[in-house]
N, C-alpha and C positions, 0 to 999 in steps of 0.2 A: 915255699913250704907253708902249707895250711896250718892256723896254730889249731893245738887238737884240745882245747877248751872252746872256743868256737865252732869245731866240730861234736863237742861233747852236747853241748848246746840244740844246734840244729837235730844233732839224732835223740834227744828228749821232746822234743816238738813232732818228730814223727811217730816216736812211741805212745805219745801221752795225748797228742790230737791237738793242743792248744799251747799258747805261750804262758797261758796264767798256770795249766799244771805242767806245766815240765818245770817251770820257776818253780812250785813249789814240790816238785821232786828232789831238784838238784839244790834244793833251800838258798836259792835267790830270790830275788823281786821279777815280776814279769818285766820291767824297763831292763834290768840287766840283763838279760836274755834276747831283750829287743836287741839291745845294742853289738849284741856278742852276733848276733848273726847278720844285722847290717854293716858290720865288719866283715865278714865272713860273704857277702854278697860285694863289697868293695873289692875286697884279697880275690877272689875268685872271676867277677867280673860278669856276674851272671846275676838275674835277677831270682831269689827264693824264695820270698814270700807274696802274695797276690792278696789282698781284700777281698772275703767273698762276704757279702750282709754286713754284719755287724764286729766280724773277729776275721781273722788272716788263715788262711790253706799254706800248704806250702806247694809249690811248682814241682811240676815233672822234674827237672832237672836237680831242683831242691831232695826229691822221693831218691832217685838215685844215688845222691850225694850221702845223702842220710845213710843208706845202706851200704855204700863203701867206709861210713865213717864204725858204721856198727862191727865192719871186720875190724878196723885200726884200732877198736876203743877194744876187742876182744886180745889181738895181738898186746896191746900196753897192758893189759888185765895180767896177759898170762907171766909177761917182765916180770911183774911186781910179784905176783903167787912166788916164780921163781927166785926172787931177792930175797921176801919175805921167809921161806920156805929155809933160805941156806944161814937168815939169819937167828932162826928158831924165837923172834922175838914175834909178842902179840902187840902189834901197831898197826897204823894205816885205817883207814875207814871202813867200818861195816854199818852195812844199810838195812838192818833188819825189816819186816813185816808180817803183822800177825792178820789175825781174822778180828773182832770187835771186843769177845768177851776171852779170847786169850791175849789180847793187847792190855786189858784190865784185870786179870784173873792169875795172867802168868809174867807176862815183861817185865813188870815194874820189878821185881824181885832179882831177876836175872839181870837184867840191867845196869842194877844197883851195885850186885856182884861182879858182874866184871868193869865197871867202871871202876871198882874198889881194889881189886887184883891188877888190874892191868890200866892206869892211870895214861897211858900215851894212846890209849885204842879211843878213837871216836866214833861215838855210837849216831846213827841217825834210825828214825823209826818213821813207819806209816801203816795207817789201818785202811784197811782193804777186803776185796774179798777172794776167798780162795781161784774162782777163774781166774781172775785178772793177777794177781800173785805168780801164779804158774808161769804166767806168759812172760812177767816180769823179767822171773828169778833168768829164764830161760836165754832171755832178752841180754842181762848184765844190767839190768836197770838195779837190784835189790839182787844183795848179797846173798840173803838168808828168809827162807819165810814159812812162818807156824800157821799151816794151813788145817781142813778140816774136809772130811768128805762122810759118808756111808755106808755102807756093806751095798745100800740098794740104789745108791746113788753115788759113784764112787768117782776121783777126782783125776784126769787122766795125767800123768806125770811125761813133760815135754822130751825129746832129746835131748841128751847131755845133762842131764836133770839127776840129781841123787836124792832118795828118799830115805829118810827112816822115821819110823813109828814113836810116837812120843808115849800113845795112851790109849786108853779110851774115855769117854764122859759121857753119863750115865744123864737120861733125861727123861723128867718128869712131867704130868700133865699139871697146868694148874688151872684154878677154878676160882670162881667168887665162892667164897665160904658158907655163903647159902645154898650154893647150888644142889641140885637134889644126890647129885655123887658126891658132892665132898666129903660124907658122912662115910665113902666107903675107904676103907684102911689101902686098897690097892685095884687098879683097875685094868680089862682089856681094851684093848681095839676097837673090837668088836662093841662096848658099852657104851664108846664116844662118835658112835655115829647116830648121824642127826642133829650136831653141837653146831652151832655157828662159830667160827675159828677168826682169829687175829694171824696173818704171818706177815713173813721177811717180804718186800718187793719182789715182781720178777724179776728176773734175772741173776736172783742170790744163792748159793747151794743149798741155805736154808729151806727157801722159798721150794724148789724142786722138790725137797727130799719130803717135805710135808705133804705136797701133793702126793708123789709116789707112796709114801705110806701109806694115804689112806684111799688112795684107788686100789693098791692091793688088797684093800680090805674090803671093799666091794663097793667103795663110795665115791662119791664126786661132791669134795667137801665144797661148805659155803663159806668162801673166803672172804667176805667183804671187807674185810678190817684189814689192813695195811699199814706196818711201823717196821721203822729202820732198829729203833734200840729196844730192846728186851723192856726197860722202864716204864715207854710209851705201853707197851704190850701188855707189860701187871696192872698201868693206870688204868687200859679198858677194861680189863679184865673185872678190875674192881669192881667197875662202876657198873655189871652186869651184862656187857653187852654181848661179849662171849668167851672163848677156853682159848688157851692156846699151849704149847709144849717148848718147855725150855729147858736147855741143857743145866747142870750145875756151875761148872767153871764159870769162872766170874760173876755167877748170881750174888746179887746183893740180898741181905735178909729180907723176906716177904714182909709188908705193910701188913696192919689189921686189914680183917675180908677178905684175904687172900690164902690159900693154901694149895700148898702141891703133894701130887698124890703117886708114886709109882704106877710102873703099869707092867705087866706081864704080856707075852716078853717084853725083857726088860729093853728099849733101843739105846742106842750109843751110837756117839760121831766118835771115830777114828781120827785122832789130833798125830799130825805127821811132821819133819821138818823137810825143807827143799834146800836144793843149793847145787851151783854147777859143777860137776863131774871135777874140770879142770882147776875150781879152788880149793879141792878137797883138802889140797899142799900146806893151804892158807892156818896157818897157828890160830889169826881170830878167828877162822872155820871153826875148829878144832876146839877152842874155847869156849866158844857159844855153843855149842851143840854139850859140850861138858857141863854148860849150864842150864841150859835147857833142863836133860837129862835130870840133875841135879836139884832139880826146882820143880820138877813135875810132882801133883800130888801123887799120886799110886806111883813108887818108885818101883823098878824092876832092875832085871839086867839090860843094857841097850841091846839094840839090837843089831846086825850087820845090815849097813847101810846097803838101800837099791838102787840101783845109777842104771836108767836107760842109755839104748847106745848112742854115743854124739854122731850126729851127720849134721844136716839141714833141719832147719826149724819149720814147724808146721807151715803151708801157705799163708801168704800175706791176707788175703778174706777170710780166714780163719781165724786169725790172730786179731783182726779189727773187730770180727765178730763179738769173741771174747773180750776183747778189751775194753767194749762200748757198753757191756752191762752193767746196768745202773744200780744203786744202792750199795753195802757191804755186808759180808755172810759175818753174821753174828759166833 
């Protein structure tokens, strides 16, 4: 009998690509992970891991294993949903993930709250970006995750995947305070062509939706500038080198030199939450999303959640595609 933490193990290493993040998914050390799977290569009798350069692959026979481990770890999932379900208490682990400036803008508050309501639920968290979130949630890797997408750049939600709508977040252009727009009260599209721009990395939904917006506008912006945190982004900003467009959520107050200006229309990212169809039973499901809800600034009525239909999860190159993208959507 395989133990299924050493399986737990090995199918974070095929998800995550390396031993140092799957350790710091499952919040071990990378040696404990080592060891859980050269245990798991003794118990089995088969060789998993290979040296390729400088870090380890894992083997054909390791690729397989991982993926029968990923049905067992879905079967033990659904146990627990159904224990947890019959005993209507909020316990057991949830893995939440957010996007960057709803990890700093919205978690901390929610978190707070249900560690304060429900003292036996352990919270674990990670900031990421909306692709790779999806593929996550989808995965069983992250229980729950506050992702972000666009009307024109929109976030495709996996099999077996539930969605609901948390909000919208309204975003502004900002400028160095000298700039010869600062002066105007509100600005177009159309006004901010020709700016040299700051954005997200490729690979981020940020990054996309920047581009798409303003090639709809009839441009082919000049991106030189390049920063992961919104901060990095107001520093250039300041110091005159160019514009860039940031959401509200999680913005910290603007430094002197710096101002943000509305723009007509007005854009907004669509802030959504994910989670698998089959947890939906889960009480901490139910909890979190109450908190969520609850902690969102613009409160509404919620919405009824969207659950694509579960079958198979996207192809395996599709999945490594998105999960290699580098940076995190802000």
């Amino acid at each position: 009998m395989m133990d299924l933490g050493r399986l737990r193990a090995l199918h974070a290493v095929a998800v995550h690509g390396s031993v140092g993040r799957a350790a710091a998914a499952l919040g071990y050390t990378p040696s404990a992970i080592s060891q859980q799977i050269s245990k798991l290569e003794r118990e089995t009798r088969t060789p998993l891991l290979e040296k390729r350069g400088r870090g380890v692959v894992l083997t054909d026979a390791a690729q397989e294993l991982a993926q029968t481990a990923q049905a067992v770890l879905a079967l033990v999932e659904q146990a627990e949903v159904g224990l947890e379900a019959r005993r209507g208490e909020v316990t057991g682990r949830l893995f939440l993930a957010a996007f960057a400036t709803a990890a700093r803008g919205l978690l901390p508050t929610v978190l707070a709250d249900l560690s304060a309501e429900h003292p036996e639920l352990e919270l674990r968290v990670l900031e990421s970006d909306p692709y790779l979130m999806a593929e996550l949630v989808a995965r069983g890797e992250i229980d729950l995750a506050v992702v972000q997408d666009w009307p024109n750049t929109p976030l495709a939600t996996p099999e077996g995947v539930c969605r609901r709508r948390l909000g919208e977040d309204p975003v502004d252009v900002v400028l160095p305070a000298d700039h010869p727009l600062a002066a105007r009260e509100v600005l177009t599209v159309e006004e901010l062509k020709g700016q040299r721009w700051v954005n997200t990395p490729p690979g981020t939904i940020c990054h996309d939706w920047l581009l798409q917006t303003l090639r709809e506008a009839g441009e082919d912006p000049d991106t030189r500038f390049q920063a992961t945190e919104f901060d990095t982004q107001i520093a250039l900003i300041r110091a005159g080198l160019c514009i860039g467009l940031v959401p509200r959520l999680g913005r910290a107050p603007l430094p002197a030199g710096v101002v943000a200006r509305p723009i007509v229309p007005e854009p907004v990212r669509r802030v959504s939450v994910l989670w698998r169809e089959h947890a939906t039973r889960r009480p901490a499901i139910a909890a979190a999303l109450a908190a969520l809800h609850r902690h969102w600034p613009q409160r509404s009525a919620a919405p009824e959640p969207e659950c694509s239909p579960a079958s198979a999860t996207a192809p395996a190159a599709a999945r490594e595609a998105k999960h290699h993208r580098s940076g995190s959507g802000r």
